[in-house]
N, C-alpha and C positions, 0 to 999 in steps of 0.2 A: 525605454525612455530615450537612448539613443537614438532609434528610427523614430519616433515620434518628433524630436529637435530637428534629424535629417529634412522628414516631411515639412517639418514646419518651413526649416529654412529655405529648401527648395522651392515652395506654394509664394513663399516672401520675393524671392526672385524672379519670380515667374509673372507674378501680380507687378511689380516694377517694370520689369521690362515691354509687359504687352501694354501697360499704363503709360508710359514711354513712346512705343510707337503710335499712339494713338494721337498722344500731344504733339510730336512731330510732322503724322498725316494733318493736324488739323491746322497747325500753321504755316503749313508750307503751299506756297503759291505756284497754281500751274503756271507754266511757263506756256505760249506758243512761239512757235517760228516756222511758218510753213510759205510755200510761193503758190500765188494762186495765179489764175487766168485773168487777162484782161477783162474781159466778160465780169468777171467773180470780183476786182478790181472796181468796174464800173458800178457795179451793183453796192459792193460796200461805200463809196464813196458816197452813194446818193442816197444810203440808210442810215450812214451816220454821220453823225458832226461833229465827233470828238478823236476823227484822226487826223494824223500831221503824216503829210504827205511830201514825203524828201525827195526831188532829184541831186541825184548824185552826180553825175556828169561834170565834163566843164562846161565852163560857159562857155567855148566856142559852140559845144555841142549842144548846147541849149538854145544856142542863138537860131540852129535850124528847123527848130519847132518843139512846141515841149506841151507835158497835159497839163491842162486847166485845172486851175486849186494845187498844183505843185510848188514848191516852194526849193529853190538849191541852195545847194550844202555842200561846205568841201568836203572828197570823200575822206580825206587826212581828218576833216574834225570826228567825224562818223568812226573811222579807225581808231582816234586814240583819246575817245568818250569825251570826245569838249561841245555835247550836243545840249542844249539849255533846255531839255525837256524832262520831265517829272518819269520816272521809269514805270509809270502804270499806265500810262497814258499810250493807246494804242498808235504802230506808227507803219506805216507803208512805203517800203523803198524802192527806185526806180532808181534805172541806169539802159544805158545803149541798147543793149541784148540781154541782160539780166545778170550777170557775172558778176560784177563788182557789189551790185544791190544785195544780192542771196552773200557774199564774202562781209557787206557791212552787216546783214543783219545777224549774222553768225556770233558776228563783236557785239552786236547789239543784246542779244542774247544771253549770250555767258559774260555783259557785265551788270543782267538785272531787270533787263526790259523784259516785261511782261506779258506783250503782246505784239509780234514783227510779223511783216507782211511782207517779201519779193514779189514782185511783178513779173511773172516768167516769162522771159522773152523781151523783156524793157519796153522801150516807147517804140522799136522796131516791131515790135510783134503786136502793139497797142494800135499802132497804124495800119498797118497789114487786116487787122480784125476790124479797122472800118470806123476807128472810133477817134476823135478830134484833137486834134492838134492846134496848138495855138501859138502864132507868132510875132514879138515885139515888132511896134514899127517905129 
């Protein structure tokens, strides 16, 4: 009778816990964060229309040309999550060289956003690949 209860109890535990992980794997949301190529950049832009597309930069550095459909952001608001957008909503960061874009979306990341994009190489490597730049007048 004792190993019978043992079995039982153990079979109980067993059926919980893999019950458990299961409800876990199913509500838990993939995350990405990856930096792609300008190429890879150019391409999503023009498949999708439900991202927001942040420069980070300053504005001085924006005033020397910036990409089309960009939209700037200080990177302090980016840093300390004062960004007005829904965290499922996918979102593509730009900066100089890429440095600060790959550091906000890192924040971006681990505070919930679901899907972050860097731009490798920022709007310097965006140019260098041939691809347009736009400047206020």
């Amino acid at each position: 009778m004792k190993k019978m209860s043992a079995f039982l109890a153990l079979a109980i535990v067993i059926l919980f816990f893999g019950f458990s992980s299961v409800i876990a794997q199913d509500s838990a949301v993939e995350k990405i964060f990856r930096s792609i190529s300008p190429a890879d950049a150019m391409r999503m832009l023009q498949q999708r229309d439900d991202i927001t597309f942040l420069d980070v930069r300053t504005p001085e550095e924006r005033s020397r040309g910036y990409i089309p459909g960009s939209q700037l952001v200080s990177f302090n608001d980016v840093a300390m999550g004062k960004l007005p957008i829904p965290k499922d909503k996918p979102i593509l960061l730009v900066c100089a060289v890429g440095g600060r874009s790959y550091f906000g979306g890192q924040m971006l990341s681990k505070r919930g956003y679901t899907e972050v994009y860097n731009l490798s190489g920022g709007v310097k490597k965006w140019y260098q690949s041939g691809l347009p730049l736009t400047h206020d007048k």
